[in-house]
TORKOL-4160 file (C-alpha; in steps of 0.2 Angstrom, whole numbers, padded with zeros to 4 digits, m for minus):
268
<pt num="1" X="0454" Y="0449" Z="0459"/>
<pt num="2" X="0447" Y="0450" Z="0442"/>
<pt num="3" X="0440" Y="0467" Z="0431"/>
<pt num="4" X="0436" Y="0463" Z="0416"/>
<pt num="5" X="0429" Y="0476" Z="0404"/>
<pt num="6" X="0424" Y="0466" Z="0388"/>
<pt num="7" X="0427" Y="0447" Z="0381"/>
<pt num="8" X="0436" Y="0456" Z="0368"/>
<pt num="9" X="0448" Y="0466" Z="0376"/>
<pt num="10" X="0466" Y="0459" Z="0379"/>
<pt num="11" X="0471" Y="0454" Z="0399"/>
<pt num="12" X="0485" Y="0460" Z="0408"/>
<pt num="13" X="0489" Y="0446" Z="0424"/>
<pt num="14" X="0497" Y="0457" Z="0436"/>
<pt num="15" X="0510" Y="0446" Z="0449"/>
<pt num="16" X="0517" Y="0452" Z="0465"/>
<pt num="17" X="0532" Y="0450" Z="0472"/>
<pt num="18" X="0539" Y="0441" Z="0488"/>
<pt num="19" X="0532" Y="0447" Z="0504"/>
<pt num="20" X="0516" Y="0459" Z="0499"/>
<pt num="21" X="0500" Y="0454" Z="0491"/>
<pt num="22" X="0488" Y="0460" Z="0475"/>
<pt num="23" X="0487" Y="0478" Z="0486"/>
<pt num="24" X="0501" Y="0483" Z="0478"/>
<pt num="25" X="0495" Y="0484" Z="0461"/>
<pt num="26" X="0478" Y="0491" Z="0467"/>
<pt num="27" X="0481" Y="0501" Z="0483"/>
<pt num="28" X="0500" Y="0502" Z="0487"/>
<pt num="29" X="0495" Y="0515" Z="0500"/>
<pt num="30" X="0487" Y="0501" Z="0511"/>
<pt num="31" X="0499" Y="0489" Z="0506"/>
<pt num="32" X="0512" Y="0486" Z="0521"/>
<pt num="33" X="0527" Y="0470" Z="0520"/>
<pt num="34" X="0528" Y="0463" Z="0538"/>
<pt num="35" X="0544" Y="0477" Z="0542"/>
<pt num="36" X="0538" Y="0493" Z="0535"/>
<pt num="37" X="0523" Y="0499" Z="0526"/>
<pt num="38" X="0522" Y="0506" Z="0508"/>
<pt num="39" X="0516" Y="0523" Z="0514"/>
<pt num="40" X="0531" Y="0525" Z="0522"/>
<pt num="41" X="0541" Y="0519" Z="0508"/>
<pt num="42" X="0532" Y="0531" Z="0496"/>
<pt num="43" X="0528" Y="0545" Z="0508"/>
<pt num="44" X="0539" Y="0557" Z="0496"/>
<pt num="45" X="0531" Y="0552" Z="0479"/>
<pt num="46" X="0520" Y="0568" Z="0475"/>
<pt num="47" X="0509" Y="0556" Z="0463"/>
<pt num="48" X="0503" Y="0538" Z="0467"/>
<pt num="49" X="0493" Y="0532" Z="0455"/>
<pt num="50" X="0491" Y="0512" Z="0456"/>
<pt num="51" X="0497" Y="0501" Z="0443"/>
<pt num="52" X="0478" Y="0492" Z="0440"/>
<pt num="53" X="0469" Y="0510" Z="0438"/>
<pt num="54" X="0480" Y="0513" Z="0425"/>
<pt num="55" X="0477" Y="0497" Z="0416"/>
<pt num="56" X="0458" Y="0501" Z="0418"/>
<pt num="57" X="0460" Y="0517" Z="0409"/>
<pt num="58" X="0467" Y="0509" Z="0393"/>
<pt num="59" X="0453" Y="0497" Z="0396"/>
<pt num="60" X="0463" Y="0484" Z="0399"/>
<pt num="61" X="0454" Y="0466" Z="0409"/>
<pt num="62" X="0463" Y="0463" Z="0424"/>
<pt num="63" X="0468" Y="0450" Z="0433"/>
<pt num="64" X="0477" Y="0448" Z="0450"/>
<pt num="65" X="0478" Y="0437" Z="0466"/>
<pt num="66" X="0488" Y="0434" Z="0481"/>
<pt num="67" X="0502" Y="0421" Z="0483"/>
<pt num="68" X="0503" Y="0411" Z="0501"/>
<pt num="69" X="0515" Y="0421" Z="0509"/>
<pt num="70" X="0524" Y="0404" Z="0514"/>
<pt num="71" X="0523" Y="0397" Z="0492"/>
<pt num="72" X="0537" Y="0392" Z="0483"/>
<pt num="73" X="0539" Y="0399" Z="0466"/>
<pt num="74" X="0535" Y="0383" Z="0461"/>
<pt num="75" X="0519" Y="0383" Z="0469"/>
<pt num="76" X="0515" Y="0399" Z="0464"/>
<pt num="77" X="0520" Y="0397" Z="0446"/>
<pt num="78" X="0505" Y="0380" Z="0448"/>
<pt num="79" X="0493" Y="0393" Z="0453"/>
<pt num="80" X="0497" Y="0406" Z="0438"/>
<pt num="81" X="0493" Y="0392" Z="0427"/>
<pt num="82" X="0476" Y="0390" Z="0433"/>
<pt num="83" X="0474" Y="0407" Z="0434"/>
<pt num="84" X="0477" Y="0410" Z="0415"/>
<pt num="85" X="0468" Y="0395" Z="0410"/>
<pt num="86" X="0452" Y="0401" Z="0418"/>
<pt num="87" X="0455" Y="0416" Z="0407"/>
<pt num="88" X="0453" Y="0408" Z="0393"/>
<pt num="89" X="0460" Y="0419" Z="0380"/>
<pt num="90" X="0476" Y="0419" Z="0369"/>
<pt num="91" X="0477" Y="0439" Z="0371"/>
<pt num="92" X="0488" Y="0439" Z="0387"/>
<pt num="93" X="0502" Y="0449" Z="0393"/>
<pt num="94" X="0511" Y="0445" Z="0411"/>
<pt num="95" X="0517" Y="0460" Z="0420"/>
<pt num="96" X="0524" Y="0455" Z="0437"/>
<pt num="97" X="0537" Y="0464" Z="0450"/>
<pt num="98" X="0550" Y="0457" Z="0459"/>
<pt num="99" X="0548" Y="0439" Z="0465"/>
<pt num="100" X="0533" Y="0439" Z="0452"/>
<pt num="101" X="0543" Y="0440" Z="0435"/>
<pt num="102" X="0550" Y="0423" Z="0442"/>
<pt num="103" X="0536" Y="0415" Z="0445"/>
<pt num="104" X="0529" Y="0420" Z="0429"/>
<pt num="105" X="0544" Y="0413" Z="0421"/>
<pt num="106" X="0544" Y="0396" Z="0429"/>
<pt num="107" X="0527" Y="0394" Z="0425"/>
<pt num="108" X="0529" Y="0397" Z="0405"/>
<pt num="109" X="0544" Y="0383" Z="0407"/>
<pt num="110" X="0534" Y="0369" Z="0418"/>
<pt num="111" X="0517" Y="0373" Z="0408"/>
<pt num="112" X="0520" Y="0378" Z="0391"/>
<pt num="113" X="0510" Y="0393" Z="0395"/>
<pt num="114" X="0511" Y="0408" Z="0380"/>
<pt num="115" X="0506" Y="0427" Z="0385"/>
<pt num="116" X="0510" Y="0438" Z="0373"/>
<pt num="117" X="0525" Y="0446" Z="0384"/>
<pt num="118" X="0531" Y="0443" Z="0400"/>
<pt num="119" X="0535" Y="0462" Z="0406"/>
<pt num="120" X="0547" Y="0462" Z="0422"/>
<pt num="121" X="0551" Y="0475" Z="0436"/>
<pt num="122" X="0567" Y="0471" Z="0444"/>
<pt num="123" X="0567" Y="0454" Z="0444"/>
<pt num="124" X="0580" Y="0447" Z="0453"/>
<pt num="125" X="0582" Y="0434" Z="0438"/>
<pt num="126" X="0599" Y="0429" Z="0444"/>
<pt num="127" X="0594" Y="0431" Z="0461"/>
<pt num="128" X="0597" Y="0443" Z="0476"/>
<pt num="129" X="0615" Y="0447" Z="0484"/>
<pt num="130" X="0603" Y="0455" Z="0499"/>
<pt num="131" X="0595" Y="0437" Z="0500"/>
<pt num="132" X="0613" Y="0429" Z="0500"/>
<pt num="133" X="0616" Y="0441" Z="0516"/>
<pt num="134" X="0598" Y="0437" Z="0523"/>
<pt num="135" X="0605" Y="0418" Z="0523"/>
<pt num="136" X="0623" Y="0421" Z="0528"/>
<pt num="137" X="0617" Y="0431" Z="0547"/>
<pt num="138" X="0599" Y="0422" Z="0547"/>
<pt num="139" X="0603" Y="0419" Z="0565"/>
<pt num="140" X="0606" Y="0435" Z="0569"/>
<pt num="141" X="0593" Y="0441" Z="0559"/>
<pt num="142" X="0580" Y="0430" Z="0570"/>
<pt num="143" X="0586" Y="0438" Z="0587"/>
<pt num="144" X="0578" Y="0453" Z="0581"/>
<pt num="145" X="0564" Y="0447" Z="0571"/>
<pt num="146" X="0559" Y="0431" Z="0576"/>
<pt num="147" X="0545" Y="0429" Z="0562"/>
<pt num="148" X="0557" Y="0428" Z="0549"/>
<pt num="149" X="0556" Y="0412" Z="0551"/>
<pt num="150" X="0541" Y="0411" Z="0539"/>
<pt num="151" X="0550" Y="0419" Z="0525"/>
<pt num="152" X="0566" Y="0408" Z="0526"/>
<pt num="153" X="0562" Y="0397" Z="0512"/>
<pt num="154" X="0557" Y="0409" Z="0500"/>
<pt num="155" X="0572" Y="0421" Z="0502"/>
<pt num="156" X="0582" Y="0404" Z="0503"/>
<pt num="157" X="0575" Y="0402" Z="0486"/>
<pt num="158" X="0580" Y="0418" Z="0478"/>
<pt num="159" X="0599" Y="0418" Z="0483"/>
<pt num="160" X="0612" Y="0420" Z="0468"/>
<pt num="161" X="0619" Y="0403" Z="0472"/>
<pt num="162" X="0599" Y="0394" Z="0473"/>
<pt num="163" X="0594" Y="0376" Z="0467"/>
<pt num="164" X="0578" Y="0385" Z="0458"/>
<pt num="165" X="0588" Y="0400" Z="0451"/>
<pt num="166" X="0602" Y="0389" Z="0443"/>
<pt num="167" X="0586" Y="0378" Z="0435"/>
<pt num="168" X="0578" Y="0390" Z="0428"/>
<pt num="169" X="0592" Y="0399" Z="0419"/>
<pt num="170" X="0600" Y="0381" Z="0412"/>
<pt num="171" X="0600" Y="0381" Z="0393"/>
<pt num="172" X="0586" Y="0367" Z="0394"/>
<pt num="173" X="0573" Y="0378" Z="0404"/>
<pt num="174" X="0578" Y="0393" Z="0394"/>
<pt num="175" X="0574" Y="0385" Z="0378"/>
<pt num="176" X="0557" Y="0383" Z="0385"/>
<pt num="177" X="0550" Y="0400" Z="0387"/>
<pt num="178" X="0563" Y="0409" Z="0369"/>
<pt num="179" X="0550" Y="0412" Z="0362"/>
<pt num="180" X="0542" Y="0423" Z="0373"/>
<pt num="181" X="0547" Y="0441" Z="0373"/>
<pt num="182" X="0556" Y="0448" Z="0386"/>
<pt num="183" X="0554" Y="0463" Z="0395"/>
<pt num="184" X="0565" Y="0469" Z="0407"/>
<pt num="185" X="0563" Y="0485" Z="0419"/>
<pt num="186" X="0573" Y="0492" Z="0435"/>
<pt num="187" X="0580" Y="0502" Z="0445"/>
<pt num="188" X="0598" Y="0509" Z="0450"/>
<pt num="189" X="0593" Y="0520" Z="0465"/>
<pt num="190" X="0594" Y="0515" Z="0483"/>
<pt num="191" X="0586" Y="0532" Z="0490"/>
<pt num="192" X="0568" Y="0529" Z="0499"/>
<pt num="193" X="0561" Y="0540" Z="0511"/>
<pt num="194" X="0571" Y="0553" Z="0519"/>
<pt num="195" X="0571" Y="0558" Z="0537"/>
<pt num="196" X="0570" Y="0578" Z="0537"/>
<pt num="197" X="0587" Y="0581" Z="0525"/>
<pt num="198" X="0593" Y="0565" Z="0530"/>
<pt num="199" X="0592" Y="0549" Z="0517"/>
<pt num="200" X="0599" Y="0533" Z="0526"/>
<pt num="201" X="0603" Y="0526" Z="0511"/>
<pt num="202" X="0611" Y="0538" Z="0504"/>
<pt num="203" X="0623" Y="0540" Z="0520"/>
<pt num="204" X="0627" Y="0523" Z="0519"/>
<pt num="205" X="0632" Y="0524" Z="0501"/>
<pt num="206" X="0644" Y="0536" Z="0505"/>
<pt num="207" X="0652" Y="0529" Z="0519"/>
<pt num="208" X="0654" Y="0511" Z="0514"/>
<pt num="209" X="0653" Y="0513" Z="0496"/>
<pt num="210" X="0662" Y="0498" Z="0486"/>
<pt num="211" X="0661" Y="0488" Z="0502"/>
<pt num="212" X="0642" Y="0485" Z="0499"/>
<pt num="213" X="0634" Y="0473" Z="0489"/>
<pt num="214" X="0628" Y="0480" Z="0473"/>
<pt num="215" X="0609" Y="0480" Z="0479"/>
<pt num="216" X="0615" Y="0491" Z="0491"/>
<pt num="217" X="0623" Y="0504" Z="0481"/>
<pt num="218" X="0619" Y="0521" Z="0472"/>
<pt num="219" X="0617" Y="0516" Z="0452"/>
<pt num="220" X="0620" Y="0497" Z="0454"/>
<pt num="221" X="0605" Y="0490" Z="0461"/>
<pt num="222" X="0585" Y="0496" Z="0468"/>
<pt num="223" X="0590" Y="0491" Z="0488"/>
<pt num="224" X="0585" Y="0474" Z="0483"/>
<pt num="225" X="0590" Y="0469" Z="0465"/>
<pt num="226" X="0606" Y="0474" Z="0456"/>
<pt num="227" X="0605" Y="0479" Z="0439"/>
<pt num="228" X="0614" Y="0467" Z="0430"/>
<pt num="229" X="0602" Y="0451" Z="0442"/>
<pt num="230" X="0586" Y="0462" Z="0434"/>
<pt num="231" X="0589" Y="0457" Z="0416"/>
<pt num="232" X="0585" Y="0440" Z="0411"/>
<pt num="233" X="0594" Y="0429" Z="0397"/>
<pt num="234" X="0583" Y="0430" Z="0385"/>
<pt num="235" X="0580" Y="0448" Z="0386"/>
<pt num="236" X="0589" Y="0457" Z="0372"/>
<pt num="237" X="0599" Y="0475" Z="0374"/>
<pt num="238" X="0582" Y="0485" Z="0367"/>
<pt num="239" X="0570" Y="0476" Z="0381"/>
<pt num="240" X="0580" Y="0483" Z="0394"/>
<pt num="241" X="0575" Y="0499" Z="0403"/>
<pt num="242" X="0585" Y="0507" Z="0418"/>
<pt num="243" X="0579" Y="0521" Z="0428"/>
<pt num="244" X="0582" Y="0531" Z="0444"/>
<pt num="245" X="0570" Y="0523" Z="0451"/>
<pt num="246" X="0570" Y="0509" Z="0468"/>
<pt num="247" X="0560" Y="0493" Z="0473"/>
<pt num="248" X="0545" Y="0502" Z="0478"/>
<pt num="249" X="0543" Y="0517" Z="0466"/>
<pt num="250" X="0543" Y="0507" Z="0451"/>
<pt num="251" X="0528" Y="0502" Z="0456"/>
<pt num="252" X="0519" Y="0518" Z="0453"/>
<pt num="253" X="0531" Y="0531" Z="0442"/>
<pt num="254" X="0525" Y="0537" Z="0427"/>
<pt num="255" X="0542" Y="0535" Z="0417"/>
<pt num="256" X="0540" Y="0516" Z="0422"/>
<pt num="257" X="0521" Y="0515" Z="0416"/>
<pt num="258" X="0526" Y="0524" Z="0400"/>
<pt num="259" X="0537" Y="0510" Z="0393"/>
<pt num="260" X="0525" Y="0497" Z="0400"/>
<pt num="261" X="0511" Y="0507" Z="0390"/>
<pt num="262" X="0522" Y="0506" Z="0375"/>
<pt num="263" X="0525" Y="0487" Z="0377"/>
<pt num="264" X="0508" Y="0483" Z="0379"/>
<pt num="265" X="0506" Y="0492" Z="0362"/>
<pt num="266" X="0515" Y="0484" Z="0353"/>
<pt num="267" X="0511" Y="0467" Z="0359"/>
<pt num="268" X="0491" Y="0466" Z="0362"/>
């Protein structure tokens, strides 16, 4: 999808993550992964406001598509490129969630591709201690839903101890995309939706605590990234935001937008 306002006003390519499509970033309401949908993940939110309508508002030109469900970030990164290039503009900023922030920087690396910022929402740059445990019981995991199958190489690829995360963090690739800047933003709360006055995540914080991966806990990680995975190596201490917020909210909260909006500022 593309809505673009004026030749002369500056682009924001808007990436999604693993598992969703472009909805998120226009109508998270309808957007749903293959488990659960967004509306129930947000049904507490008082406000949703999507991402795109708030770029439109600072007339911004948008652009967005949908990854293959199946892509490798390789492949996706190939069709960021052609994406961009059909731009045609040197006044571009990346803004990608998740899975996304990867793809946007393994595109910069294999394609010498410059936006003016790549702007981040827990990205699991150092990949996913959730996708390590995905791996480790994938078995199980498939007794109880079969169609996982057709995620099994893109979680595979987002594992801490990954071929593709290791490459893209090496010295060589990194010198690639330095002189980028780096924006980094996430989020150290597990809470979701609640059930009445219960919060799963929550309870399970409390009972299992240090025994849980650092996704998994309360001020370490957003359910799905930790906080220290979220922040890439070229990302320097002042490019680094943290809030209470979780994989899904981030998406939408205004604290999150702000520091976006003030990013954009400064860099379009």
């Amino acid at each position: 999808m593309i809505i673009k306002i004026s030749d002369n006003n500056p682009w924001v390519i808007l990436i999604h993550g693993f598992g969703v499509t472009e909805k998120v970033w226009f109508s998270p309401l309808d957007e749903k992964t293959r488990f659960i949908s967004f509306k129930t993940l947000l049904k507490d939110e008082k406000e949703v406001i999507p991402f795109a309508e708030r770029c439109n508002k600072n007339m911004l030109n948008i652009a967005c598509w949908t990854q293959n469900i199946t892509s490798t970030i390789d492949e996706a990164s190939g069709e960021l490129k052609k994406l961009t290039e059909s731009i045609q503009s040197e006044n571009i900023i990346y803004v990608a969630h998740s899975r996304g922030g990867l793809v946007a920087r393994r595109a910069i690396q294999r394609y010498n591709l410059c936006p003016k910022a790549v702007i981040c929402l827990s990205t699991p740059h150092k990949g996913s201690g959730f996708a390590d445990k995905v791996m480790k019981y994938r078995k199980f995991i498939k007794l109880c839903f079969n169609s996982i199958d057709d995620f099994m190489l893109s979680i595979d690829e987002l594992n801490t101890k990954s071929y593709i995360i290791k490459e893209m963090n090496s010295d060589e690739n990194l010198a690639l995309e330095k002189h980028i800047p780096h924006f980094d933003i996430c989020g150290d709360t597990t809470e979701y939706f609640n059930f009445g006055f219960f919060n799963v995540m929550r309870s399970i914080n409390r009972l299992l605590d240090k025994r849980l991966i650092e996704e998994w806990r309360e001020g370490f990680g957003d359910g799905f990234v930790s906080i220290g995975s979220a922040r890439s190596p070229l990302t320097p201490n002042e490019n680094y935001f943290k809030l209470p917020v979780n994989h899904a909210n981030i998406l939408i909260d205004s604290r999150v937008w702000a520091i976006v909006n003030n990013i954009l500022s400064q860099c379009l």
